[in-house]
N, C-alpha and C positions, 0 to 999 in steps of 0.2 A: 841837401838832397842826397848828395853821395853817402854823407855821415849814416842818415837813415838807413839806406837803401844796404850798406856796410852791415850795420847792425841784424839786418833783418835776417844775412845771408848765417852772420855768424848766430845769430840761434838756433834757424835751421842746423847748421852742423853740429852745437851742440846736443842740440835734441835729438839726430838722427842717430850719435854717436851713443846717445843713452840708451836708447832705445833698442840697439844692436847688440849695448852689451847686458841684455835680460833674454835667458832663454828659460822660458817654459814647457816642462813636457804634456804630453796629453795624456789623461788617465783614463785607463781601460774597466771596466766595472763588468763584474759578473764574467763569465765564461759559459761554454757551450753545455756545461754541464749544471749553472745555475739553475734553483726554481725560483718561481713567480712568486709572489706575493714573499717574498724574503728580502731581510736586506743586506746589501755587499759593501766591501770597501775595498779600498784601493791607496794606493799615494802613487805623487805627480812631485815633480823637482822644479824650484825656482834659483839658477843660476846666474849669480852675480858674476862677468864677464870681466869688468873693469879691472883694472889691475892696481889702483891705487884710491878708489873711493867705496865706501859702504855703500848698500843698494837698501833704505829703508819701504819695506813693506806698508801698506797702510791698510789695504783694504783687498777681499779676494769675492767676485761677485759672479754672478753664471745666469743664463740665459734662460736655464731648464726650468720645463714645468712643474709646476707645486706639485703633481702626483710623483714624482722623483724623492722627494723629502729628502733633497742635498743639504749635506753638511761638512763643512771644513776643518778639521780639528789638527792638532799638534801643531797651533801656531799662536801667538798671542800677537795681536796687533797693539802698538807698531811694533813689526818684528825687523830686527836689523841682518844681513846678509851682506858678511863682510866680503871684500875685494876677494874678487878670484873663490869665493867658495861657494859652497853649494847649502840650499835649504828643500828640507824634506816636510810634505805635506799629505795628510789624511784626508781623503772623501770617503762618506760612508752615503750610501743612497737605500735607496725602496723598487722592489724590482715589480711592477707592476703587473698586475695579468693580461692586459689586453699587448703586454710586450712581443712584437713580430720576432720571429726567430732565421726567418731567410730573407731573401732580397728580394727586388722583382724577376733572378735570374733563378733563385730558388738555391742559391747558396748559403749555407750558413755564416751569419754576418754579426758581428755588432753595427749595433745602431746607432745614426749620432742622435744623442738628445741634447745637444744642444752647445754652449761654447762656455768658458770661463774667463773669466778676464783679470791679472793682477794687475794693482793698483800700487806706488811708491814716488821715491825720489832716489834722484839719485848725483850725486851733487850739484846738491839743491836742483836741480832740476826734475819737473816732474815727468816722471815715466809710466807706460800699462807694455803689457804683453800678455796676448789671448793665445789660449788655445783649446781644440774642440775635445769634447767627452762623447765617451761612447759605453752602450750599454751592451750587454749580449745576456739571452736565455736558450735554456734547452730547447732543443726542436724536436716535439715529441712525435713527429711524423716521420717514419722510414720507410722505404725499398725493404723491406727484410728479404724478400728473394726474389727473383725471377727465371725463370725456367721457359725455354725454348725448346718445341720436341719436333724432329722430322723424320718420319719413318722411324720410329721407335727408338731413333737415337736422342737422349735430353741431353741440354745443358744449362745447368746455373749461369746466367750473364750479369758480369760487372760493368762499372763503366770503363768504357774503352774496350770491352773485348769484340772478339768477332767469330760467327758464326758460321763456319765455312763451308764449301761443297753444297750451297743453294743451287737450283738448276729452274731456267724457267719452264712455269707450270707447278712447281711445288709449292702445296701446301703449309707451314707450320704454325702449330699453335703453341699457344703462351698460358703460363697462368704466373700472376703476380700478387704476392704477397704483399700486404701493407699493413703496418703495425702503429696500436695509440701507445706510446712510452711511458703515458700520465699514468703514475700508480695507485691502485684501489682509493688509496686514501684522500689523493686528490680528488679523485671524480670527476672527474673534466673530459665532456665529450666532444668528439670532432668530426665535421662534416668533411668526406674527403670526396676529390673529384679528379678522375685520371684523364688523361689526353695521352695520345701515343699520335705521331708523327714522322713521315717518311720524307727524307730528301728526295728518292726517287718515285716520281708519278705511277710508274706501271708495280707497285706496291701496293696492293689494296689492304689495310688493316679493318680487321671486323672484332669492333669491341662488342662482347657481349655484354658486359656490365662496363658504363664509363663514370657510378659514383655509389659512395657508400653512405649511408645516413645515417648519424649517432653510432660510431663504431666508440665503445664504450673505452675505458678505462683498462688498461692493461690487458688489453685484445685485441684478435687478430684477423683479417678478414682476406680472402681470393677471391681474384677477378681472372674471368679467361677470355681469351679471342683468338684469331687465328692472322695471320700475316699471309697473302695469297698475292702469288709470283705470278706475273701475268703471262703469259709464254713469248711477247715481244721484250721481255728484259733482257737487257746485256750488260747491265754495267753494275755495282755495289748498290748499297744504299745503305744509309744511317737510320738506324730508327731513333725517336728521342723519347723518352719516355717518362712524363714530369706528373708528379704527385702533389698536388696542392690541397691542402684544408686551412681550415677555421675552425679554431676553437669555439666553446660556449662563448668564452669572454671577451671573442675578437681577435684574439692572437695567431697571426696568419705561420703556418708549419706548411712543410712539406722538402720534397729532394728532384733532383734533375737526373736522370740517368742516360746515356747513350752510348749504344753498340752496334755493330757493323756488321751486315749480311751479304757475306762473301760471293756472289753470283757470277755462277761459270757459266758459259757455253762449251759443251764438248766441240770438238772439230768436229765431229761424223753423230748426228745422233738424229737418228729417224726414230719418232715416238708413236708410238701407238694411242691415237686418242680415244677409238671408242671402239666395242664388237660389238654386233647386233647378230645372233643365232636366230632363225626364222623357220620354223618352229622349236620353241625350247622343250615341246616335249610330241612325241608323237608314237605310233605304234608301227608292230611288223607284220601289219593285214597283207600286204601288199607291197610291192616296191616304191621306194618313196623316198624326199629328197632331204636335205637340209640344208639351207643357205646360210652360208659367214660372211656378214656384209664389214672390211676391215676400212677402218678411217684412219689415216695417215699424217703425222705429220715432221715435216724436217726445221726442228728444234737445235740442229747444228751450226756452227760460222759459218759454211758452205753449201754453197749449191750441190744438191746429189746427181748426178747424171746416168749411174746405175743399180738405182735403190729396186729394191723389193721386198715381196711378202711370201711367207710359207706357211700354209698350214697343215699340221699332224697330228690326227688322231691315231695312234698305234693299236688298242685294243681292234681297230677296226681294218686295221693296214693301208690307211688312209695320209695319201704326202701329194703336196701337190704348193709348188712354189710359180709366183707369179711375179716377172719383171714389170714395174712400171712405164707405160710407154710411151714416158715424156720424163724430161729435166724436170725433179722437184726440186724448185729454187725456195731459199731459207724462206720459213715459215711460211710458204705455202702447203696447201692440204691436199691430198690423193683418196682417193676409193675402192677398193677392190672385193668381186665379188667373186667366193668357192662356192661349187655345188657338192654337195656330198651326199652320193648315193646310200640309201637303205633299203636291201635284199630284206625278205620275208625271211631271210634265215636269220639275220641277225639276232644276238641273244638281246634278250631285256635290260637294262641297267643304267646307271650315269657315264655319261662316255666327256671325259676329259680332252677339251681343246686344245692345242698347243698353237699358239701365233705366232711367229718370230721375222724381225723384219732387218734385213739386209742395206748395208752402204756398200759399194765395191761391189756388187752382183754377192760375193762370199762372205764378205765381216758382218758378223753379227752386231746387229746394233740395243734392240730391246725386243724382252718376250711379256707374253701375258697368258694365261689359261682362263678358259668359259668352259660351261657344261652344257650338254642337254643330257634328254633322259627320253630313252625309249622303253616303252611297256610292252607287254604279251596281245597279245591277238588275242579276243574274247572269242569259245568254244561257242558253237551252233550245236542247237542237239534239237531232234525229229523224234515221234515218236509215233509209233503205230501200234494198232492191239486188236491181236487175234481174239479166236475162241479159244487156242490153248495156249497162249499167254499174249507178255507185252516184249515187244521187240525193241529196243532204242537205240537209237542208229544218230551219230555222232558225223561232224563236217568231213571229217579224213576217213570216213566206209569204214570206223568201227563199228558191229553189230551186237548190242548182247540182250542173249532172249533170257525169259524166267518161265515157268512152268507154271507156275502158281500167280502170276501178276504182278511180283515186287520186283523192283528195278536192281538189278545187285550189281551198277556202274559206280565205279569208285569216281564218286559227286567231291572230290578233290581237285582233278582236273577238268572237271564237265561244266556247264554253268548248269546252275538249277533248274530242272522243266518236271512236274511231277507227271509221273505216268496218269495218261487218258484211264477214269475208270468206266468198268462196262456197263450201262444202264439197260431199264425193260427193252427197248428198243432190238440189243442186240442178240434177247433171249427166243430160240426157234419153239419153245412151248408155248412160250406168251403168244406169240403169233396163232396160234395154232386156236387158245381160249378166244384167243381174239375175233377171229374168223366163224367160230362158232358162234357166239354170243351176237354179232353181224347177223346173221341169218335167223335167229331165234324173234330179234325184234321184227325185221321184214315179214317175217311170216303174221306175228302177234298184230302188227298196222294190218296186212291185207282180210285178216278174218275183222276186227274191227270194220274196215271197208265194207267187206260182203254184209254181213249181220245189219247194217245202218241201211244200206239199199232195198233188202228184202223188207226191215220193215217197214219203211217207205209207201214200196206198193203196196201192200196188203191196206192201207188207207185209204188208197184211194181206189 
């Protein structure tokens, strides 16, 4: 029993020892620049370790599937690999089209397709040692730009950069470029689907377009959306920004990008959220008012304790500053409302608002400008008409007569009323045929009269 048990030990040692001294490398097939339906090759090293026996080869077999069309060359079986040296070996394979180009991280990867396994001896003893194959194809899906704009400031983001001087409450928008790499001659189109994502919740991103469909062959398409800072952020945020397709033939493409949106709080910053002018347009009939109703709010790290508001219209010599009169504590919102008088003298025009709102009762914090517009008083005009002409008399007691009837008002400044013309009515002859022609009938009915009564009686 021990003799057995002896024996059993020492083959394990010789076999583990054989086994150790065979190193095989693993062959890499294709590169990031390979196309599809091509075929590659590669070589892979079978090193014989031992120091005093040949390592005979017999056989070299693999895992991969038949659409790989692997083939092992520059070797003749049995190939012998003497002690301590090395043997050199050919794979040439078939690079498929439905071959993935990224990972499920969206990096670009070789793929494993699968394992190979050499077969030998190695005094006298029988030996294998596997190891894995991997294939890699272009990834014909890129990021070719991305561009971030805030207040008219752009910039191109890479991965890892960052975007700084965000402020909550800003706006910025994106457009991103995505490009098919397949050239004309391939023709191979791909379905692309974008996802954008923010580590920070008070991030709102608004994809306007989140995919593309059948973006052809050696073309290029943008997508735009906006990134909207909620006014409660304080802290960074990462956006990630991952471009995933599918080719025609299955072959999954695309890239991962991620950049950093620098989000400051000022110390001191009272914001202006909204102006409301009440009425934005009116006229100068009359005295009359105009209200600035100003919405406030403190978008700073700190409590304000002597925030306020000014506003200034200058054309009008119009200034009138209003203390807050209470603690705006952060992100909370204030109110404040200006009257501003309009005199009938005031000129007509756009009159420019100035808003500006105070930390410290004196430091300026933010300004903004609104308009309204005030119009002319429309002219009232009267008109009266003699017998020796037409008089037209205007709201401010101007008079101007004509001799002859025509209105000679300079109808630039007047509104339009045509002079009253004079009908029979107000002619003294006409009156005169009038009254005649009156009495001509009365007469002509009471002889009628008479004449019908006389001969009446005479009948009877």
């Amino acid at each position: 029993m021990k003799k057995i048990l002896l024996f059993v030990v020492i083959a394990i040692l010789v076999s583990v020892s054989a086994f150790a001294d065979i190193t095989v490398s693993s062959p890499a097939l294709g590169s990031s620049t390979a196309d599809r339906e091509e075929t590659v090759s590669t070589t892979f090293t079978i090193k014989n370790t031992d120091p005093t026996h040949d390592l005979t080869v017999t056989s070299i077999t693999s895992t991969a599937e038949l659409k790989y069309s692997l083939n092992f060359t520059n070797i003749n079986f049995p190939a012998t690999v003497a002690a301590n040296a090395t043997a050199t070996v050919t794979v040439t394979a078939y690079v498929p089209a439905d071959l993935d180009a990224v990972d499920s991280n969206y990096d670009e990867v070789a793929i494993n397709i699968g394992s190979l396994t050499v077969i030998g001896t190695l005094n006298s003893v029988a030996v294998t040692q596997n190891a894995d194959m991997t294939m890699q194809a272009e990834n014909n899906v890129r990021i070719e730009r991305l561009r971030v704009e805030k207040d008219g400031s752009r910039k191109s983001m890479d991965d890892g950069d960052t975007f700084k001087n965000v402020r909550p409450g800003d706006i910025l928008t994106y457009e991103l470029e995505i490009g098919n790499g397949y050239s004309d001659s391939e023709d191979v189109d791909i379905d692309v689907s974008i996802n954008m994502d923010s580590s920070n919740s008070d991030i709102e991103i608004d994809e306007e377009d989140d995919e593309i469909d059948d973006l052809g062959a050696d073309e290029e398409d943008t997508v735009t959306g906006e990134f909207i800072v909620e006014e409660e952020a304080d802290s960074d945020a990462t956006i990630t920004v991952i471009v995933s397709a599918t080719d025609e033939n299955g072959a999954k493409h695309g890239e991962k990008l991620e950049f950093k949106l620098d989000i400051n709080r000022l110390t001191h910053d009272v914001q202006i959220s909204r102006v409301i002018i009440s009425p934005e347009t009116l006229d100068n009939c009359k005295h009359n008012e105009v209200v600035a109703t100003v919405y406030v709010k403190n978008m700073g790290k700190r409590d304000e304790k002597d925030a306020a508001v000014e506003v200034e219209i200058s054309d009008l010599n119009f200034k009138e500053k209003k203390d807050l009169p209470y603690e705006l504590e952060k992100d909370d919102s204030a109110t404040l409302n200006f009257i501003i008088p309009i005199e009938t003298t005031t000129t007509e025009g756009v009159y420019s608002t100035e808003i500006t709102t105070f930390w410290g009762t004196v430091a300026e914090s933010n300004t903004q400008k609104v308009q309204f517009t005030i119009t002319q008083c429309p002219t009232t005009i009267t008109t009266t008409t003699t017998d020796d002409g037409t008089i037209v008399t205007t709201d401010d007691g101007t008079t101007v007569t004509t001799d002859d009837g025509t209105d000679t008002t300079d109808t630039s400044t007047l509104a339009q009323a045509a002079p009253k013309k004079s009908g029979l009515g107000d002619n003294s002859i006409y009156l005169v045929i009038l009254g005649a022609l009156s009495t001509l009938v009365l007469v002509v009915i009471a002889a009628i009269v008479i004449y019908t009564v006389r001969t009446g009686n005479k009948k009877y």
